[in-house]
mmCIF file of the N, C-alpha and C atoms, coordinates in Angstrom:
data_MODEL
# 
_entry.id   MODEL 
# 
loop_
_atom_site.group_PDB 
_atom_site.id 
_atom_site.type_symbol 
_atom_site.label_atom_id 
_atom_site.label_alt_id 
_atom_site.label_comp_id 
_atom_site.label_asym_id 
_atom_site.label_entity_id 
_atom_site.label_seq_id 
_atom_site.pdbx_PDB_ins_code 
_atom_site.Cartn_x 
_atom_site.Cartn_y 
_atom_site.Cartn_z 
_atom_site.occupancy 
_atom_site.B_iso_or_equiv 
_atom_site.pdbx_formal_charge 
_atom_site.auth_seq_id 
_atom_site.auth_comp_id 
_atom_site.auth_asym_id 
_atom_site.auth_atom_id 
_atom_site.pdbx_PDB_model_num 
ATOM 1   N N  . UNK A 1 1  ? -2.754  -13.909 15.958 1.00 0.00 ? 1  UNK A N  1 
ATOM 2   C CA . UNK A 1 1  ? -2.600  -13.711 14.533 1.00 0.00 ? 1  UNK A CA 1 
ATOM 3   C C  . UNK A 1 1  ? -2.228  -15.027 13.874 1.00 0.00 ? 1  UNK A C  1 
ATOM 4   N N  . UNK A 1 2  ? -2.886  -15.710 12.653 1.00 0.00 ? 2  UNK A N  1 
ATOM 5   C CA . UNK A 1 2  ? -2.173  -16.408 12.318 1.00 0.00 ? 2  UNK A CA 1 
ATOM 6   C C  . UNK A 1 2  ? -1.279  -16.659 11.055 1.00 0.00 ? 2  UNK A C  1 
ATOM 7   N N  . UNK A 1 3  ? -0.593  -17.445 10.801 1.00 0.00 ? 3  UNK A N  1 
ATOM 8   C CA . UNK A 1 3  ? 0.913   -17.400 10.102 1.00 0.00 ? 3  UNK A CA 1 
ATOM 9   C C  . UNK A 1 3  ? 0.334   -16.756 8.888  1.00 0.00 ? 3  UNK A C  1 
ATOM 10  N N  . UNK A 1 4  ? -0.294  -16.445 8.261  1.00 0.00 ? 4  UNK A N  1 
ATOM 11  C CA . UNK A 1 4  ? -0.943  -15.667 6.807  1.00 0.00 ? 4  UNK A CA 1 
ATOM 12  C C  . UNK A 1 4  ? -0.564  -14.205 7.783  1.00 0.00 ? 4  UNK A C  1 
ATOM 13  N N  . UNK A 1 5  ? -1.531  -13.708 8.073  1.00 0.00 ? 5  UNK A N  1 
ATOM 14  C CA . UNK A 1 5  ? -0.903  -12.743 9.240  1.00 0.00 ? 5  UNK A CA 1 
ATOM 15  C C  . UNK A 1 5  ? 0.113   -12.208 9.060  1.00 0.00 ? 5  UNK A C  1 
ATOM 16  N N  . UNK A 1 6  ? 0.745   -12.890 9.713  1.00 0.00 ? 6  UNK A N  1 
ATOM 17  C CA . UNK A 1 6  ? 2.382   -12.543 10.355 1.00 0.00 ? 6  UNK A CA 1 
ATOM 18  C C  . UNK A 1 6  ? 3.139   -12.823 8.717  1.00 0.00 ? 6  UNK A C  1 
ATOM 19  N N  . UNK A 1 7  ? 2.888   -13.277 8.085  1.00 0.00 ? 7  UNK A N  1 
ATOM 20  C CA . UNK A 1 7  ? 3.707   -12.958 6.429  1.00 0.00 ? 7  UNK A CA 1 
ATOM 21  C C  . UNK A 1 7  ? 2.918   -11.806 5.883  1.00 0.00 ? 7  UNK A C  1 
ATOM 22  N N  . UNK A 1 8  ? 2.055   -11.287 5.752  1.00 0.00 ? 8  UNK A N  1 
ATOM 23  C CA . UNK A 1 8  ? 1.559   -10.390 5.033  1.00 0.00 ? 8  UNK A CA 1 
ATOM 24  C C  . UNK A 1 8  ? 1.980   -9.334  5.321  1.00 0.00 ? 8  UNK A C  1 
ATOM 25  N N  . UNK A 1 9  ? 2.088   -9.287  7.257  1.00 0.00 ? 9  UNK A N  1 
ATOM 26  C CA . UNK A 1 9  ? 2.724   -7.738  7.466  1.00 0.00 ? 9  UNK A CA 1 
ATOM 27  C C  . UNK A 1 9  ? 4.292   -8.166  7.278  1.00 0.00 ? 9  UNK A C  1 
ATOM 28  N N  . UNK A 1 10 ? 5.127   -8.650  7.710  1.00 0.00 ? 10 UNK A N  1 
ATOM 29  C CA . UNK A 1 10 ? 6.771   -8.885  7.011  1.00 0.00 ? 10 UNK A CA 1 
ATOM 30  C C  . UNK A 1 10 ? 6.873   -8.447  5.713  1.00 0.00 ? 10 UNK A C  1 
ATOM 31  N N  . UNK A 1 11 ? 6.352   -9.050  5.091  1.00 0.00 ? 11 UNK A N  1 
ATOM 32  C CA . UNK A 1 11 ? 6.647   -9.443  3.596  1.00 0.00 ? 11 UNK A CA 1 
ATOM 33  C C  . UNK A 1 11 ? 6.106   -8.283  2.788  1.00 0.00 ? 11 UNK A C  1 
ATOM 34  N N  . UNK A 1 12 ? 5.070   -7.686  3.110  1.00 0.00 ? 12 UNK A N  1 
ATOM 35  C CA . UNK A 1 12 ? 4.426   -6.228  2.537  1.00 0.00 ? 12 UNK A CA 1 
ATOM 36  C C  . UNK A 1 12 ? 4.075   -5.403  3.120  1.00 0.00 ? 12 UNK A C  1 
ATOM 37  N N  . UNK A 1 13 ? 3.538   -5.664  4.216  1.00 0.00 ? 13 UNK A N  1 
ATOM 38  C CA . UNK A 1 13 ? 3.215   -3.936  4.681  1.00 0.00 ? 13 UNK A CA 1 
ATOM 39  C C  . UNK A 1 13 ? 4.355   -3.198  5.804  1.00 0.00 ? 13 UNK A C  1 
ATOM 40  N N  . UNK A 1 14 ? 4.767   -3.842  6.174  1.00 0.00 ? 14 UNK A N  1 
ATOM 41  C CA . UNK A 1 14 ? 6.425   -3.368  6.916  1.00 0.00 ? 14 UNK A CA 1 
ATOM 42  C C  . UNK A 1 14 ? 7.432   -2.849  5.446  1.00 0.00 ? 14 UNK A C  1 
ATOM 43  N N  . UNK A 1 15 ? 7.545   -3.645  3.786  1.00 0.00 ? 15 UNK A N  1 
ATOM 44  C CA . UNK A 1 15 ? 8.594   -2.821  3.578  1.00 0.00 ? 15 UNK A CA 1 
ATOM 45  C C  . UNK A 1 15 ? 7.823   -1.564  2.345  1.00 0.00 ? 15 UNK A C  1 
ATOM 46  N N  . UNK A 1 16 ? 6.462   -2.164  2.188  1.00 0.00 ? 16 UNK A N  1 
ATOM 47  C CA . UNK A 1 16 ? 5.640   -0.649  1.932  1.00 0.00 ? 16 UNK A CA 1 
ATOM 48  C C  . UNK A 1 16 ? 5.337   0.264   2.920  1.00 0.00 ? 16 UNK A C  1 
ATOM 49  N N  . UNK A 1 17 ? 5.092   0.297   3.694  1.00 0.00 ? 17 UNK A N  1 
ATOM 50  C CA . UNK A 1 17 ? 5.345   1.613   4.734  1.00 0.00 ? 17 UNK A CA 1 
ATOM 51  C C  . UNK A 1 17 ? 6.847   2.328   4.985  1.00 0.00 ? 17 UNK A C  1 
ATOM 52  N N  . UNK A 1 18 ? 8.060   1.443   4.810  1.00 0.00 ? 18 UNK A N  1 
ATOM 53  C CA . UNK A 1 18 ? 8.900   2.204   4.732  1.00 0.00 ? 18 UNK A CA 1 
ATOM 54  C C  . UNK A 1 18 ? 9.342   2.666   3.118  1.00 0.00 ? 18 UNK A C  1 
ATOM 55  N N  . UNK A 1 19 ? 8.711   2.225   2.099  1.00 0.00 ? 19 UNK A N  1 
ATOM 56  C CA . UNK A 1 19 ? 8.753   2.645   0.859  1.00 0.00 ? 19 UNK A CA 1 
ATOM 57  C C  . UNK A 1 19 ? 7.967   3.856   0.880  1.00 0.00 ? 19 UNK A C  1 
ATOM 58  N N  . UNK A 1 20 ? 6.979   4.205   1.312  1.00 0.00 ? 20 UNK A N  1 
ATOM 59  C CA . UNK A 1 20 ? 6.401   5.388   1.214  1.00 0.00 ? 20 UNK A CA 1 
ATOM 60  C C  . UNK A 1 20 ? 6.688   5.888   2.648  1.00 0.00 ? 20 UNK A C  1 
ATOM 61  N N  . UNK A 1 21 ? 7.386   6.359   3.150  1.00 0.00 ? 21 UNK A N  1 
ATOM 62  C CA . UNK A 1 21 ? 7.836   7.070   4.116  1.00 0.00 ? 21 UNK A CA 1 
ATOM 63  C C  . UNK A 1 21 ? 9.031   8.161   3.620  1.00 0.00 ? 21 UNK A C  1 
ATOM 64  N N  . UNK A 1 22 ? 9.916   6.830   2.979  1.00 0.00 ? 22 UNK A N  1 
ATOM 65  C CA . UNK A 1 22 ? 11.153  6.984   1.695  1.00 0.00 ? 22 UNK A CA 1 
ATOM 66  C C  . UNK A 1 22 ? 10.797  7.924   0.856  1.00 0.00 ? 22 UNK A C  1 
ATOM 67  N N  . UNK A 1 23 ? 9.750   7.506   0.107  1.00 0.00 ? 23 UNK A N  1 
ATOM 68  C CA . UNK A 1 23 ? 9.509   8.073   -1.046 1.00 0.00 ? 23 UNK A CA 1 
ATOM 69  C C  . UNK A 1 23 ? 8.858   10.086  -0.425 1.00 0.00 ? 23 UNK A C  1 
ATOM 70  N N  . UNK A 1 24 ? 8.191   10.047  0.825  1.00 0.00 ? 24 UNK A N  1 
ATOM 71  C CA . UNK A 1 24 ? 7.553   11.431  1.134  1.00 0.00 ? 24 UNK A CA 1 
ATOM 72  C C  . UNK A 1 24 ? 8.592   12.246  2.012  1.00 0.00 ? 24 UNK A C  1 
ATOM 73  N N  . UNK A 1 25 ? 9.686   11.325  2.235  1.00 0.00 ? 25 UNK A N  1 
ATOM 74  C CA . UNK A 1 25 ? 10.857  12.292  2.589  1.00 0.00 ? 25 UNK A CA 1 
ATOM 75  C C  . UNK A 1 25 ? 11.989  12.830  1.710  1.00 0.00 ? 25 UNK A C  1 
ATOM 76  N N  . UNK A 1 26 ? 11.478  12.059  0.374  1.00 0.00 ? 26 UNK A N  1 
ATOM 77  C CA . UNK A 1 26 ? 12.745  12.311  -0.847 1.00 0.00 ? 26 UNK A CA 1 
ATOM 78  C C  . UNK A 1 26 ? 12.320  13.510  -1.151 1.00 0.00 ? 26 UNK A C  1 
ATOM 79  N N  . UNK A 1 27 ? 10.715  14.045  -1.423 1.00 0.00 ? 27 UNK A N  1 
ATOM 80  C CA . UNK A 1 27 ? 9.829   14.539  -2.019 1.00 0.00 ? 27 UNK A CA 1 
ATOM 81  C C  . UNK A 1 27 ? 9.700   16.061  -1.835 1.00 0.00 ? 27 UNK A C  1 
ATOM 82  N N  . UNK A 1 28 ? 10.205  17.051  -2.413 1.00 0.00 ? 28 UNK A N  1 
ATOM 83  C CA . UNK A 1 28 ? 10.285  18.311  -2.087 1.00 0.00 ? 28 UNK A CA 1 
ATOM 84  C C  . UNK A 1 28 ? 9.316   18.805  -2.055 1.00 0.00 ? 28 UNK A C  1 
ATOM 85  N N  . UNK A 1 29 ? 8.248   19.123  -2.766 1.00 0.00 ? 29 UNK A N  1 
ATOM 86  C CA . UNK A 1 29 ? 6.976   19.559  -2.474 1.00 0.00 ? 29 UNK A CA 1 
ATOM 87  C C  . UNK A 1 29 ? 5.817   18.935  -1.742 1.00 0.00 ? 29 UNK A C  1 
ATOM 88  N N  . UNK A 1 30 ? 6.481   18.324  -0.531 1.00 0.00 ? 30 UNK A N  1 
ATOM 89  C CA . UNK A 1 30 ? 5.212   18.941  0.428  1.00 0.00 ? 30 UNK A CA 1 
ATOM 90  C C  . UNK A 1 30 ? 4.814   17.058  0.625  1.00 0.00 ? 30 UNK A C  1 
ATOM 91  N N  . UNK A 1 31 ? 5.678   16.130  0.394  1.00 0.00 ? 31 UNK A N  1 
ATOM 92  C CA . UNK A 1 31 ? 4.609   14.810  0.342  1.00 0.00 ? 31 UNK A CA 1 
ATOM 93  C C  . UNK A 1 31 ? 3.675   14.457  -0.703 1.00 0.00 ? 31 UNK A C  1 
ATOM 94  N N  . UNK A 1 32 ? 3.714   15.478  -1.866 1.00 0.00 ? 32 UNK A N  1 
ATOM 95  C CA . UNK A 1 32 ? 2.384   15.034  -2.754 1.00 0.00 ? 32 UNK A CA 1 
ATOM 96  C C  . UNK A 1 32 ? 2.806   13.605  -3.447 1.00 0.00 ? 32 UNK A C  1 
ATOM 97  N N  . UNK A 1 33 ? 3.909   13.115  -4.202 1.00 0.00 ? 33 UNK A N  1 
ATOM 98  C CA . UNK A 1 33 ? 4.577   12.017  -5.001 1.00 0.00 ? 33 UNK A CA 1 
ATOM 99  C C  . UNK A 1 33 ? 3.841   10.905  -3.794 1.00 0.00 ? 33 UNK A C  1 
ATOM 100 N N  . UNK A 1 34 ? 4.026   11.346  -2.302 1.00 0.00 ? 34 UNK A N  1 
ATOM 101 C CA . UNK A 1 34 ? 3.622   9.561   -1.487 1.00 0.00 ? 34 UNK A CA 1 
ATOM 102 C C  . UNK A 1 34 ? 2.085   9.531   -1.424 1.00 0.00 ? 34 UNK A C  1 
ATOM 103 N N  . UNK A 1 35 ? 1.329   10.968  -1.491 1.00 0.00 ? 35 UNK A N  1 
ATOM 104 C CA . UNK A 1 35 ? 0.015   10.294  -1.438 1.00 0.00 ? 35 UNK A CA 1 
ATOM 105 C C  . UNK A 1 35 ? -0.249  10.144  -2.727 1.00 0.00 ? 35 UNK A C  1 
ATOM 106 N N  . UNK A 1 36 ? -0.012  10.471  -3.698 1.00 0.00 ? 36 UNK A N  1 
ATOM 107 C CA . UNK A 1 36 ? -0.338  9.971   -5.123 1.00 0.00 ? 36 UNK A CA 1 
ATOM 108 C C  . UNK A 1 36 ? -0.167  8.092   -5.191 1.00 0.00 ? 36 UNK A C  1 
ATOM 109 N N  . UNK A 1 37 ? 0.933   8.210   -4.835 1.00 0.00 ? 37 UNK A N  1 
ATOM 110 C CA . UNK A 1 37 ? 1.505   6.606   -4.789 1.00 0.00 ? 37 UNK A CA 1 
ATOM 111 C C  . UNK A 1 37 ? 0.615   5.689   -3.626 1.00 0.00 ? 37 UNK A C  1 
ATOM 112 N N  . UNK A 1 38 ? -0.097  6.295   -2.721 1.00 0.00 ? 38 UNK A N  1 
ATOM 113 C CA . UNK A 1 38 ? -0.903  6.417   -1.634 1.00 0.00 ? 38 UNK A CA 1 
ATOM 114 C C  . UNK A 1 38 ? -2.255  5.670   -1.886 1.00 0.00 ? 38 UNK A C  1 
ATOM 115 N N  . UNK A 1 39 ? -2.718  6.644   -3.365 1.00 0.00 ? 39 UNK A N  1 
ATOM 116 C CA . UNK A 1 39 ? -4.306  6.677   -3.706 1.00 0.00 ? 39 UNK A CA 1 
ATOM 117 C C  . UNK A 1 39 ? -3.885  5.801   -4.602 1.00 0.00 ? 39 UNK A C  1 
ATOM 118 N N  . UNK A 1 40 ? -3.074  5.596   -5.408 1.00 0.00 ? 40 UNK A N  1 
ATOM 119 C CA . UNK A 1 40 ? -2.917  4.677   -6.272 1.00 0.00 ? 40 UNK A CA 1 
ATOM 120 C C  . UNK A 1 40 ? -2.849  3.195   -5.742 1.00 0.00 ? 40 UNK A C  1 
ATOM 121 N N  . UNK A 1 41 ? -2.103  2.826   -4.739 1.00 0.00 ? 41 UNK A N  1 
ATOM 122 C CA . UNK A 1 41 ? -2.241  1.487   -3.980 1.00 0.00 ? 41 UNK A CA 1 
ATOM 123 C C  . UNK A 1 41 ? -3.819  1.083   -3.851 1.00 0.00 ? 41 UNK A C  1 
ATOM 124 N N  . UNK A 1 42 ? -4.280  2.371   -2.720 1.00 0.00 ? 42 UNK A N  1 
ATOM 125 C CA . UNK A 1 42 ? -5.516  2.042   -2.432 1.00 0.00 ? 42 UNK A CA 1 
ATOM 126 C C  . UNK A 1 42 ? -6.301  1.563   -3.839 1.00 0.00 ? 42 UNK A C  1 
ATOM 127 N N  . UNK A 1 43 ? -6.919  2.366   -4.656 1.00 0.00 ? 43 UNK A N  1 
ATOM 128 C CA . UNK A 1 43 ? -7.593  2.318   -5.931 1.00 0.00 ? 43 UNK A CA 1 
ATOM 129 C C  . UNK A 1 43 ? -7.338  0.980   -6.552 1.00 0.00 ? 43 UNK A C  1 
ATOM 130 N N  . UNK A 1 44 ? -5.783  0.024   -6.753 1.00 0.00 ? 44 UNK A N  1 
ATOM 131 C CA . UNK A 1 44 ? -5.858  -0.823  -7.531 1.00 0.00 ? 44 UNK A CA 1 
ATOM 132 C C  . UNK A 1 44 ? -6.306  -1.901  -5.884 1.00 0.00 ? 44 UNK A C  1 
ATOM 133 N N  . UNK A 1 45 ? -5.810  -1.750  -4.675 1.00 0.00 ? 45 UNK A N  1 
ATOM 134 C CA . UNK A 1 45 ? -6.346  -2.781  -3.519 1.00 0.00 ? 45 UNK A CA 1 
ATOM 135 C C  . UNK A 1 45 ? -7.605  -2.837  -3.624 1.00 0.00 ? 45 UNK A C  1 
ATOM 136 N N  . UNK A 1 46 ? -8.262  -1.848  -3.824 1.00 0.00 ? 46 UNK A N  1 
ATOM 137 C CA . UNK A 1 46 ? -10.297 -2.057  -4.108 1.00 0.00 ? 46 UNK A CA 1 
ATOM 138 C C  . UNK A 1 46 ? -10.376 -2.675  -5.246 1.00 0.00 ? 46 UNK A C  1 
ATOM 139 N N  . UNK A 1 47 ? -9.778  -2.513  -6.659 1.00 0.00 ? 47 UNK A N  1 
ATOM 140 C CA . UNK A 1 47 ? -10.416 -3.122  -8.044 1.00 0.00 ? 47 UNK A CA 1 
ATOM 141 C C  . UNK A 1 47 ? -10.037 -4.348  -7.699 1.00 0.00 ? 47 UNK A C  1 
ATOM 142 N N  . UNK A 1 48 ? -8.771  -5.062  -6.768 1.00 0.00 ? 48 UNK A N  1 
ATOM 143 C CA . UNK A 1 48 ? -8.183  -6.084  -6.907 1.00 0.00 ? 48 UNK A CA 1 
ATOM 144 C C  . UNK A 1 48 ? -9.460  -6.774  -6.190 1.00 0.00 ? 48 UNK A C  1 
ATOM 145 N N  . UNK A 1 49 ? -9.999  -6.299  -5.022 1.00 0.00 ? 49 UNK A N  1 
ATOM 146 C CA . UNK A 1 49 ? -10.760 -7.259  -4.126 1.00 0.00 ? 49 UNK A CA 1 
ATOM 147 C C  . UNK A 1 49 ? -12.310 -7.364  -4.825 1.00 0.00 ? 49 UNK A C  1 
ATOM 148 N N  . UNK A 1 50 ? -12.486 -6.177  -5.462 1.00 0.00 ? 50 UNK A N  1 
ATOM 149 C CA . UNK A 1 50 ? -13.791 -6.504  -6.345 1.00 0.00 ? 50 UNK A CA 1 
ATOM 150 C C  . UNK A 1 50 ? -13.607 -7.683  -7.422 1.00 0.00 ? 50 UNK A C  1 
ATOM 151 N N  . UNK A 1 51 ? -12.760 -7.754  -7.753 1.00 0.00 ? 51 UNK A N  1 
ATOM 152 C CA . UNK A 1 51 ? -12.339 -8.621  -9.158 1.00 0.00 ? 51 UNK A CA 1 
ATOM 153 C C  . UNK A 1 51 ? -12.564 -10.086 -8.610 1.00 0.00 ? 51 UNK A C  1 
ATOM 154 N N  . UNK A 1 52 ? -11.768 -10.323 -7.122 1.00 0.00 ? 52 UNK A N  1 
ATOM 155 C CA . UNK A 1 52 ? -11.604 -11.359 -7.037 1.00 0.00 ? 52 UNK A CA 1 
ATOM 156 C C  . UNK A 1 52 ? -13.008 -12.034 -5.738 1.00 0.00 ? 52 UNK A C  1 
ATOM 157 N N  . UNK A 1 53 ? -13.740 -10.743 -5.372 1.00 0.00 ? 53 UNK A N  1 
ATOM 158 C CA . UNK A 1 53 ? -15.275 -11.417 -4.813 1.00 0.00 ? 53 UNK A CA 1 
ATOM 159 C C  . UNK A 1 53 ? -16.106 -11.226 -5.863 1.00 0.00 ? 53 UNK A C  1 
ATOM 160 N N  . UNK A 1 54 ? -16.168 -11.120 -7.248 1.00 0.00 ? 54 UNK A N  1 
ATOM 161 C CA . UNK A 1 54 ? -16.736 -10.964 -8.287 1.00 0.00 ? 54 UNK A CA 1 
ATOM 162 C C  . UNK A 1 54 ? -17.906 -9.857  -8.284 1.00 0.00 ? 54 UNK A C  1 
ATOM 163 N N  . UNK A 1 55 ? -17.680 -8.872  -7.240 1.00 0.00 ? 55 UNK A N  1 
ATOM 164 C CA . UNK A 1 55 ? -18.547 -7.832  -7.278 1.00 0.00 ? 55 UNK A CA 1 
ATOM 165 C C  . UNK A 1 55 ? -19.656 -8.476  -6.241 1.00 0.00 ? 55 UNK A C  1 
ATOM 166 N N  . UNK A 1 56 ? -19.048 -9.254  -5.234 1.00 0.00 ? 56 UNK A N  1 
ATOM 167 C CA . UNK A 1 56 ? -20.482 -9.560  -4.210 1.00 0.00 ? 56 UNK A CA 1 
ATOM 168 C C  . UNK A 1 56 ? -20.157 -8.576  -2.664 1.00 0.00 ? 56 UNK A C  1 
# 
């Protein structure tokens, strides 16, 4: 792996996975609040990567 790598998972996806873990155990009905928050990550991670390969 290299050092981009190893900061990307530290720095974001280690303390977003325990943010939505958090968030679907606070959540009385059933987990819906973490996959909302779920589809919403995903949805703006796709517009973000279209935006920035300019749609290639």
């Amino acid at each position: 792996m290299s050092a981009a790598s190893i900061i990307f998972f530290l720095v974001f996806l280690i303390p977003l996975t325990g943010l939505l873990i958090w968030v679907m155990r606070q959540d009385k009905r059933k987990g819906k609040i973490g996959l909302y928050v779920l589809a919403f990550i995903v949805i703006v991670g796709i517009w973000f990567m279209y935006l920035m390969t300019k749609g290639k």
